[in-house]
PDB file of N, CA, C and O in Angstrom:
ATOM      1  N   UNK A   1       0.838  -1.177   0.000  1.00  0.00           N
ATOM      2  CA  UNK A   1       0.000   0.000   0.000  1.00  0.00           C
ATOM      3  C   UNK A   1       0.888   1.248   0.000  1.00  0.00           C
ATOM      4  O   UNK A   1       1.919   1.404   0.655  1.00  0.00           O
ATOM      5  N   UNK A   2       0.319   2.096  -0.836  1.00  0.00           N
ATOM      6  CA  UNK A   2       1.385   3.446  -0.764  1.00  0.00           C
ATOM      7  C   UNK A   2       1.107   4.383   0.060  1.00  0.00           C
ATOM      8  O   UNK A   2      -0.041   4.809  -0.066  1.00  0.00           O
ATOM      9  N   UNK A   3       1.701   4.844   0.825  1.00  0.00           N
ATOM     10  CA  UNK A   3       1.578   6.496   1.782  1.00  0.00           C
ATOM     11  C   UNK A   3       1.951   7.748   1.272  1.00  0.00           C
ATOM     12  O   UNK A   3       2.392   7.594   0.133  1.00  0.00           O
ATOM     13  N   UNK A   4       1.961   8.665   1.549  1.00  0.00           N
ATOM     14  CA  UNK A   4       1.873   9.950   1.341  1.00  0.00           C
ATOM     15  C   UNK A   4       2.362  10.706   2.221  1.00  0.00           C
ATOM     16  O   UNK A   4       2.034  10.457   3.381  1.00  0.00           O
ATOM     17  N   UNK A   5       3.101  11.624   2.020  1.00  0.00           N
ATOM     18  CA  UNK A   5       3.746  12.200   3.293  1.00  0.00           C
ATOM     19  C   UNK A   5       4.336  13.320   2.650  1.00  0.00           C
ATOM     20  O   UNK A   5       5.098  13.329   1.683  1.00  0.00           O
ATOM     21  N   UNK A   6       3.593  14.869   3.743  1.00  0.00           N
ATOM     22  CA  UNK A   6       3.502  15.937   2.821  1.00  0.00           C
ATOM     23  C   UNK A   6       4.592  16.658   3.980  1.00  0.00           C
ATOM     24  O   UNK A   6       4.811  16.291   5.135  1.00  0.00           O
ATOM     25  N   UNK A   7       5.075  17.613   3.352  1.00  0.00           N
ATOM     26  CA  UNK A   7       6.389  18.329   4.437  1.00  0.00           C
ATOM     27  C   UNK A   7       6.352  20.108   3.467  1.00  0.00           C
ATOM     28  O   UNK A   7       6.378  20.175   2.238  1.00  0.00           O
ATOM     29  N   UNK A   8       6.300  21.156   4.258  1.00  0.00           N
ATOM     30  CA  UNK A   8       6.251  22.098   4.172  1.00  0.00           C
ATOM     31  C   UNK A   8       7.555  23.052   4.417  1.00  0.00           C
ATOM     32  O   UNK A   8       8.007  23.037   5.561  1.00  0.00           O
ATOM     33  N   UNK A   9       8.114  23.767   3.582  1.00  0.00           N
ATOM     34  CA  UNK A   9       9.942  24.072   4.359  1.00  0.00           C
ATOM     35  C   UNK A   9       9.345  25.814   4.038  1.00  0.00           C
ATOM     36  O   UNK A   9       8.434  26.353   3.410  1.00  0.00           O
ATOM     37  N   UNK A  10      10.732  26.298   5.081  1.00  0.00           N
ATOM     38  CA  UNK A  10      10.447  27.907   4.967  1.00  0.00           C
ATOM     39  C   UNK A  10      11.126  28.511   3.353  1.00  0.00           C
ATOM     40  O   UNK A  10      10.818  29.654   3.017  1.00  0.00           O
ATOM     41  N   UNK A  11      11.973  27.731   2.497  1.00  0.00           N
ATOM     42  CA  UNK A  11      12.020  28.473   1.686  1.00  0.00           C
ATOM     43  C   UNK A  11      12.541  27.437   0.509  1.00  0.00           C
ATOM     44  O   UNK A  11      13.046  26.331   0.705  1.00  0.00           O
ATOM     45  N   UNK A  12      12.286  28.084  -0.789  1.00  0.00           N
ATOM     46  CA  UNK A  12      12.806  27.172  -1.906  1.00  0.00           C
ATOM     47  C   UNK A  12      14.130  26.709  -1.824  1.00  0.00           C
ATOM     48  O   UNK A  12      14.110  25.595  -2.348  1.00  0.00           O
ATOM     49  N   UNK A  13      15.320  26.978  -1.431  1.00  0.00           N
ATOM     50  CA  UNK A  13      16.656  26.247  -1.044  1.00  0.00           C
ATOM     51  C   UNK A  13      16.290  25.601  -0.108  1.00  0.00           C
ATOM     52  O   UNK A  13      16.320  24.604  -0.829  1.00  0.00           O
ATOM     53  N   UNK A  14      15.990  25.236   0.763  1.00  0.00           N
ATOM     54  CA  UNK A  14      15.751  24.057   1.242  1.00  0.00           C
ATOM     55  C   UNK A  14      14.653  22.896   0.879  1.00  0.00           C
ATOM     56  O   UNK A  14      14.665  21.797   1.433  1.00  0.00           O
ATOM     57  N   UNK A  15      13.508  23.354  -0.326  1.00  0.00           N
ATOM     58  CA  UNK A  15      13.113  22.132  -0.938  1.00  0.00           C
ATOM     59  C   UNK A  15      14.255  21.945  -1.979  1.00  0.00           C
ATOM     60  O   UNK A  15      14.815  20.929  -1.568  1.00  0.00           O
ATOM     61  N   UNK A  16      14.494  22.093  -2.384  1.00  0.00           N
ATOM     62  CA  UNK A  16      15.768  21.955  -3.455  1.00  0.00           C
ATOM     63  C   UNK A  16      16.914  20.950  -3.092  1.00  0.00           C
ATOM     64  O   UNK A  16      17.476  20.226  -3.914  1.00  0.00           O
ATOM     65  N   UNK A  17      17.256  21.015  -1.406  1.00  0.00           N
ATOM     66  CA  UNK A  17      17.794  20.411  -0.638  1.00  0.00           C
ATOM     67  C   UNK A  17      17.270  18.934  -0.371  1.00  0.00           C
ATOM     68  O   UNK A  17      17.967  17.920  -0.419  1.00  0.00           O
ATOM     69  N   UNK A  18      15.710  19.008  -0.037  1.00  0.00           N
ATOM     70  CA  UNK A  18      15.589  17.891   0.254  1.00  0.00           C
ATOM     71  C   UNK A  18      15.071  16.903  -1.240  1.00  0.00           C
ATOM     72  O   UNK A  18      15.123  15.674  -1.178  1.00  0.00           O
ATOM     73  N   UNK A  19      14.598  17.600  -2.496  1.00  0.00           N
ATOM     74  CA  UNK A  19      14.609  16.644  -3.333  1.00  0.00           C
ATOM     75  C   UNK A  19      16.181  16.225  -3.906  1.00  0.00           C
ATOM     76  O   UNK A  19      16.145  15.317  -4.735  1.00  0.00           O
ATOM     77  N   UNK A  20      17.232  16.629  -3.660  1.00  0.00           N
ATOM     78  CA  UNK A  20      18.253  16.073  -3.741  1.00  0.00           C
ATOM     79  C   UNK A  20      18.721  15.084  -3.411  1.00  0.00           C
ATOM     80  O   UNK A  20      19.447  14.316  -4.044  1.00  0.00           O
ATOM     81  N   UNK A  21      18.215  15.012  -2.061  1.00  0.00           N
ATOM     82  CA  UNK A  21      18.465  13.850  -1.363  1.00  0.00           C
ATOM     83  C   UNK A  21      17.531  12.828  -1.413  1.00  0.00           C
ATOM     84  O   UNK A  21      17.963  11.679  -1.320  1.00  0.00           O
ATOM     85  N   UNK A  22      16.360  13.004  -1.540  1.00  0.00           N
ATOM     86  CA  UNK A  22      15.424  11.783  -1.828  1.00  0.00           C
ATOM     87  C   UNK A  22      15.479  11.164  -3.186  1.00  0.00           C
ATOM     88  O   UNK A  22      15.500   9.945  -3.357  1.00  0.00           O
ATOM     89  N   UNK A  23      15.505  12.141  -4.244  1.00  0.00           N
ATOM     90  CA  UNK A  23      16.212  11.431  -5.299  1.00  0.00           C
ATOM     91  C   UNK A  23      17.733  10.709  -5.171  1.00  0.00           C
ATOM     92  O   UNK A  23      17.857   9.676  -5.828  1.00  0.00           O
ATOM     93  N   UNK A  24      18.555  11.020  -4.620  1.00  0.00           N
ATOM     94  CA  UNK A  24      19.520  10.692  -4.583  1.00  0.00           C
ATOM     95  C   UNK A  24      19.703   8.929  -3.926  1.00  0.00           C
ATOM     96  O   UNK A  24      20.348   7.951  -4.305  1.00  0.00           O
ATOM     97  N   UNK A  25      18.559   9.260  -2.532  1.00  0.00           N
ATOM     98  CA  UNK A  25      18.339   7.741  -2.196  1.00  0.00           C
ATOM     99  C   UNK A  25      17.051   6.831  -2.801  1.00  0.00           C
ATOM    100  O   UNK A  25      16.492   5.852  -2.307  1.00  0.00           O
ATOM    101  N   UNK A  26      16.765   7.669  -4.285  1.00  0.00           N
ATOM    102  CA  UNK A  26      16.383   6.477  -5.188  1.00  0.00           C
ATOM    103  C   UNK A  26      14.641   6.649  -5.443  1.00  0.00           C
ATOM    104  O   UNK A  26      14.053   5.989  -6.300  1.00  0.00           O
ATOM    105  N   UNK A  27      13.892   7.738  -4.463  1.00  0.00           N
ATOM    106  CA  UNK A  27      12.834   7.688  -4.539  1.00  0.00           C
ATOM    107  C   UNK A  27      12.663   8.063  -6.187  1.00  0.00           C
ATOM    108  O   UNK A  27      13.750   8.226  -6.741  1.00  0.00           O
ATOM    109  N   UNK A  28      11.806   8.181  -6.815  1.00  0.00           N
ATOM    110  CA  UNK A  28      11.709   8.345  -8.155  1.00  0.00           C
ATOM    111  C   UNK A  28      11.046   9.962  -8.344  1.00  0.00           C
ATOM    112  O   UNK A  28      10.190  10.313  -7.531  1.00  0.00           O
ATOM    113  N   UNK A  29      11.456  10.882  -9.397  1.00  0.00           N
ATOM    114  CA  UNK A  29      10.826  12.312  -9.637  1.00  0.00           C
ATOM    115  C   UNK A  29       9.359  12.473  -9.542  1.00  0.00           C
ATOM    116  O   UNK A  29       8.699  13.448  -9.182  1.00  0.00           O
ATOM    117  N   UNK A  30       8.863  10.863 -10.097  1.00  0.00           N
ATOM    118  CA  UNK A  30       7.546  10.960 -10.413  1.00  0.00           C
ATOM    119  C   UNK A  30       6.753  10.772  -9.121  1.00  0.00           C
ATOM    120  O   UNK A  30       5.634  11.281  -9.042  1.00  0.00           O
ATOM    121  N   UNK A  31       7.238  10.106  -8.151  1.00  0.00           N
ATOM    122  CA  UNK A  31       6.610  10.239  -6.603  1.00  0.00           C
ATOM    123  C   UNK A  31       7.109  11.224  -5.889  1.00  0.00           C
ATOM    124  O   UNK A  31       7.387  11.122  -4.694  1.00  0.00           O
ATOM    125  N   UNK A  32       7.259  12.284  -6.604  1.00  0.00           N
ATOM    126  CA  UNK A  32       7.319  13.251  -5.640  1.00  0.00           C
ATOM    127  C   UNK A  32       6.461  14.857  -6.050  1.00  0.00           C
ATOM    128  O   UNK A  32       7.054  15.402  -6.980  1.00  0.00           O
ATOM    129  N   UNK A  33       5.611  15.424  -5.705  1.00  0.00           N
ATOM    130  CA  UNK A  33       5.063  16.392  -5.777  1.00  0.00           C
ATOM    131  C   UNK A  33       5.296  17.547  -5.474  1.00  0.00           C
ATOM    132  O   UNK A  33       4.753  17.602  -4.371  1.00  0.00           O
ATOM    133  N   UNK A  34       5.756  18.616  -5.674  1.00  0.00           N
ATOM    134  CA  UNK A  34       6.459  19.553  -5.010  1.00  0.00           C
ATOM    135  C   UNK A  34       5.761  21.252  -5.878  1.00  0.00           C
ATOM    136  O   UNK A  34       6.045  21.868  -6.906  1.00  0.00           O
ATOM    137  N   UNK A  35       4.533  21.474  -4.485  1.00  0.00           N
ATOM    138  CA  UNK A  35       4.045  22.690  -4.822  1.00  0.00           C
ATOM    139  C   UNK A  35       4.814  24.132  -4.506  1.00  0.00           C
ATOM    140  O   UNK A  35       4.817  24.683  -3.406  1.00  0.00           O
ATOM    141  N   UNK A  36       5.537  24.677  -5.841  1.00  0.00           N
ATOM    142  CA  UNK A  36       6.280  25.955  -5.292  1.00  0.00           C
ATOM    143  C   UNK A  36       6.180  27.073  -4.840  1.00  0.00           C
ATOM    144  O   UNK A  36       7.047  27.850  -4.441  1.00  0.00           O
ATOM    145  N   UNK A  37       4.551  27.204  -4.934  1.00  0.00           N
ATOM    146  CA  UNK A  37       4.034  28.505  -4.370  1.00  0.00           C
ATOM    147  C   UNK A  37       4.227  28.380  -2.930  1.00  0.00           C
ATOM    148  O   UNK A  37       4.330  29.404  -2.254  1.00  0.00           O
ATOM    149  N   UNK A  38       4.292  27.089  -2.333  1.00  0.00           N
ATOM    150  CA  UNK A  38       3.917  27.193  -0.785  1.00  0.00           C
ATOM    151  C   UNK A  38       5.315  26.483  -0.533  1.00  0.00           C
ATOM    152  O   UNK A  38       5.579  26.153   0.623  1.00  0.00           O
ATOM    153  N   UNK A  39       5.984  26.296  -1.281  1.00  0.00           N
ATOM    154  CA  UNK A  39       7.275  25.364  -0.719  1.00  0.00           C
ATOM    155  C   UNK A  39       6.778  23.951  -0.021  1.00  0.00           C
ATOM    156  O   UNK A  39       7.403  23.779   1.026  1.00  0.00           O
ATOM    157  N   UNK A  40       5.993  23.065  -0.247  1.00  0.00           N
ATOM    158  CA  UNK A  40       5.479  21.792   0.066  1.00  0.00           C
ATOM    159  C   UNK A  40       5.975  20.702  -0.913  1.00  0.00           C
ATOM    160  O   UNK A  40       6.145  20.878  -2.119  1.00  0.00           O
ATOM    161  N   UNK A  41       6.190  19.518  -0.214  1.00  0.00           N
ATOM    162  CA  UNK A  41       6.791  18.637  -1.088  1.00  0.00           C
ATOM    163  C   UNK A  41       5.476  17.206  -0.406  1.00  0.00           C
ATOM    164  O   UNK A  41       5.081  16.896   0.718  1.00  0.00           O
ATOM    165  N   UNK A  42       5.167  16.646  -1.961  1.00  0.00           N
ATOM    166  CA  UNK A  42       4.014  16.099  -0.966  1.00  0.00           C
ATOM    167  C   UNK A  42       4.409  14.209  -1.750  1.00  0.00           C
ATOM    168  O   UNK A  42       3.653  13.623  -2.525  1.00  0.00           O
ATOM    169  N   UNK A  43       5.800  13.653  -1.210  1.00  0.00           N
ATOM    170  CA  UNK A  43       5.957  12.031  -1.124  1.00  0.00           C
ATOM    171  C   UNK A  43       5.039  10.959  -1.256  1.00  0.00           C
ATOM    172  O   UNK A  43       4.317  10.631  -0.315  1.00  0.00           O
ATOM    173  N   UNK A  44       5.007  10.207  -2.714  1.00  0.00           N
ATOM    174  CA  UNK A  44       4.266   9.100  -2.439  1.00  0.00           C
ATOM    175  C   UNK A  44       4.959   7.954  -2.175  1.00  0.00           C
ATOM    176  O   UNK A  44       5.819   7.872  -3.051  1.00  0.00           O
ATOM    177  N   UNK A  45       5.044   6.955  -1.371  1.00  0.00           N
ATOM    178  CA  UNK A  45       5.939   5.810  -1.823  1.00  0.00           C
ATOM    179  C   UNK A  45       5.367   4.924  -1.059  1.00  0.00           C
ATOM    180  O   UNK A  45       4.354   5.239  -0.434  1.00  0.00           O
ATOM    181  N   UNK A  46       5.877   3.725  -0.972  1.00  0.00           N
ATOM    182  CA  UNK A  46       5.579   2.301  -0.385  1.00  0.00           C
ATOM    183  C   UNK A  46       5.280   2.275   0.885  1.00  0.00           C
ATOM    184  O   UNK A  46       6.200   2.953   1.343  1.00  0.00           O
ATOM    185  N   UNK A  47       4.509   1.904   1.945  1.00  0.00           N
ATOM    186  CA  UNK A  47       4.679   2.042   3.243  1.00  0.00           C
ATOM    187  C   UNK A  47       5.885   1.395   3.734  1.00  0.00           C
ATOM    188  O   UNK A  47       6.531   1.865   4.670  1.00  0.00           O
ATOM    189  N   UNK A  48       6.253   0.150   3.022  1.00  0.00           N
ATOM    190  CA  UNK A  48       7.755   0.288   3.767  1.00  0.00           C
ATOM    191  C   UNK A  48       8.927   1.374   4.346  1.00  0.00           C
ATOM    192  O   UNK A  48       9.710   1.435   5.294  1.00  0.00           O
ATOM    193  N   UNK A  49       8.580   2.112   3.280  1.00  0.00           N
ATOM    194  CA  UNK A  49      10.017   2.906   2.683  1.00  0.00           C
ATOM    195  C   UNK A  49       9.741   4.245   3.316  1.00  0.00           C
ATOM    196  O   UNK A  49      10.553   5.171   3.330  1.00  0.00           O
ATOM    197  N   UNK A  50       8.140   4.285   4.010  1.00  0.00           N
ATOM    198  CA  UNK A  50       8.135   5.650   4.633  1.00  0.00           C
ATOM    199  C   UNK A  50       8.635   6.287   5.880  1.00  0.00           C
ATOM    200  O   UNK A  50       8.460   7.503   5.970  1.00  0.00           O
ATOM    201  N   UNK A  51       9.304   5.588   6.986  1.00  0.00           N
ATOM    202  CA  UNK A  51      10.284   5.618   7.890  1.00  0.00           C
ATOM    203  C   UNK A  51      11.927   6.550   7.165  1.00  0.00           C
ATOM    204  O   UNK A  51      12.223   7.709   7.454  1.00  0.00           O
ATOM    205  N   UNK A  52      12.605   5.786   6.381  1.00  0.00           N
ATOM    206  CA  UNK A  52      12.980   6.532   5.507  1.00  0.00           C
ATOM    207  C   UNK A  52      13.038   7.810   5.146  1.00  0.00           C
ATOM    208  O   UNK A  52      14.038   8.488   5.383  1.00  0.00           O
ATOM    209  N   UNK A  53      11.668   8.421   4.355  1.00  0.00           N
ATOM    210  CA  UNK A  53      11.579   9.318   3.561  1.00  0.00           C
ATOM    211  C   UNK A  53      11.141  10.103   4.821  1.00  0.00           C
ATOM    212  O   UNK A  53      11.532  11.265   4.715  1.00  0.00           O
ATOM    213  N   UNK A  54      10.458   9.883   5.995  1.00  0.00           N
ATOM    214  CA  UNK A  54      10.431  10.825   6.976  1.00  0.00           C
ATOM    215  C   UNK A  54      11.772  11.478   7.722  1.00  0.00           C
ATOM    216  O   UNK A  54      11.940  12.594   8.213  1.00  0.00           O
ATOM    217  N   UNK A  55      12.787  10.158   7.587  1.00  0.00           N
ATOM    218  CA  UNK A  55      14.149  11.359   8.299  1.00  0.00           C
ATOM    219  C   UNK A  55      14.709  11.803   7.382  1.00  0.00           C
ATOM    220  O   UNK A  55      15.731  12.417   7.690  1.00  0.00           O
ATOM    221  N   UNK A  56      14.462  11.757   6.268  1.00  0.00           N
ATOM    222  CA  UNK A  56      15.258  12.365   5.320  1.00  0.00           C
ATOM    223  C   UNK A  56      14.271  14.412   5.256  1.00  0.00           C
ATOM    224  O   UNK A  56      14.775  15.534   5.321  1.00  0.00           O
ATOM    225  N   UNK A  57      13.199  14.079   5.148  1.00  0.00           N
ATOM    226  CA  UNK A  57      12.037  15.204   5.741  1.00  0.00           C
ATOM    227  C   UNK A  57      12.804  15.837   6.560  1.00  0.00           C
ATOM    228  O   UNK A  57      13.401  16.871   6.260  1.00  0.00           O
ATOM    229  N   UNK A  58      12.853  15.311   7.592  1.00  0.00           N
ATOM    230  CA  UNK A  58      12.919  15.538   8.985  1.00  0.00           C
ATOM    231  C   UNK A  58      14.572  16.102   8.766  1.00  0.00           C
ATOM    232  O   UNK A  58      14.627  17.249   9.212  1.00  0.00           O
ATOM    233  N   UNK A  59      15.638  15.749   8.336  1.00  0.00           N
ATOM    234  CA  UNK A  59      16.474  16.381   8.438  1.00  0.00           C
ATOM    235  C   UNK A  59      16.906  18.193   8.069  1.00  0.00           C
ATOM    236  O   UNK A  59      17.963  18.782   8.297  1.00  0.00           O
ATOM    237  N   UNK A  60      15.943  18.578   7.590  1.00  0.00           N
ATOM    238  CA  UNK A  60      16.177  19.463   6.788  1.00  0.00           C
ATOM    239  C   UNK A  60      14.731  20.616   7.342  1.00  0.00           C
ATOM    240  O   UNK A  60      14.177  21.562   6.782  1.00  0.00           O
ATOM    241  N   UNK A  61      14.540  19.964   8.646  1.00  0.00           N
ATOM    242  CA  UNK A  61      14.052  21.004   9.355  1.00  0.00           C
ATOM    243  C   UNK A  61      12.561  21.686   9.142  1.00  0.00           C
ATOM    244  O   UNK A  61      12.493  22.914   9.199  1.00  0.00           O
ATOM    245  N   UNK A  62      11.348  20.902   8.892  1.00  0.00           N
ATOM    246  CA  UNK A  62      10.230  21.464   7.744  1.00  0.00           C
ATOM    247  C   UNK A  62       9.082  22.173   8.692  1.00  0.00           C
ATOM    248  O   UNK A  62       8.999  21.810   9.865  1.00  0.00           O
ATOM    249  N   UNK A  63       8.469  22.876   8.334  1.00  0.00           N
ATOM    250  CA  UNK A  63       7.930  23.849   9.154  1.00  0.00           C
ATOM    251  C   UNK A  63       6.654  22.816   9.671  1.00  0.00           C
ATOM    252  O   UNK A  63       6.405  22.846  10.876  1.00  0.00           O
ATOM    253  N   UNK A  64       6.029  22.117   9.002  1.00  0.00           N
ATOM    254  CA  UNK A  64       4.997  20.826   8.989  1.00  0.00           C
ATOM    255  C   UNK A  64       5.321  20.070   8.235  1.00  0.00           C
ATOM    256  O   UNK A  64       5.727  20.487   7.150  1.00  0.00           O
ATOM    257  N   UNK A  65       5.276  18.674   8.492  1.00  0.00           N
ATOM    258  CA  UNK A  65       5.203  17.257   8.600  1.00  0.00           C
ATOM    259  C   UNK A  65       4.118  16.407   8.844  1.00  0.00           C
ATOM    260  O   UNK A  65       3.508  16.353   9.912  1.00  0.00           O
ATOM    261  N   UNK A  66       3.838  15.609   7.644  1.00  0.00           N
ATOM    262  CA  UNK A  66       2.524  14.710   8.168  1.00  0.00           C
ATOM    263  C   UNK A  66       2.307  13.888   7.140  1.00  0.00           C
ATOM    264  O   UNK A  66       1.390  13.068   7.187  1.00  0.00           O
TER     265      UNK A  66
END
């Protein structure tokens, strides 16, 4: 089953930051959503893999998480 997991940052260099890194550990461009008006990045992926994609979130400091 896939999850969703939306993360909100204070400014475009730091989404920039974190799709670097989630691409980088393989998530794919196409599961990832990233609205630029609001700086939100909104993750689809496997429920396995969502532990993961939350500290990678989570590293980079996001104003909301969920």
């Amino acid at each position: 089953m896939n999850k969703t997991v939306n993360a909100k940052y204070d400014s475009a260099r730091t989404v920039n930051s974190v799709l670097f890194d989630l691409i980088g550990t393989g998530i794919s461009h196409e599961n990832i959503d990233h609205d630029k008006a609001r700086n939100v990045l909104k993750v689809t992926i496997a429920a396995e893999a969502e532990s993961q994609v939350r500290e990678i979130l989570q590293r980079h400091h996001p104003q909301n998480l969920n």
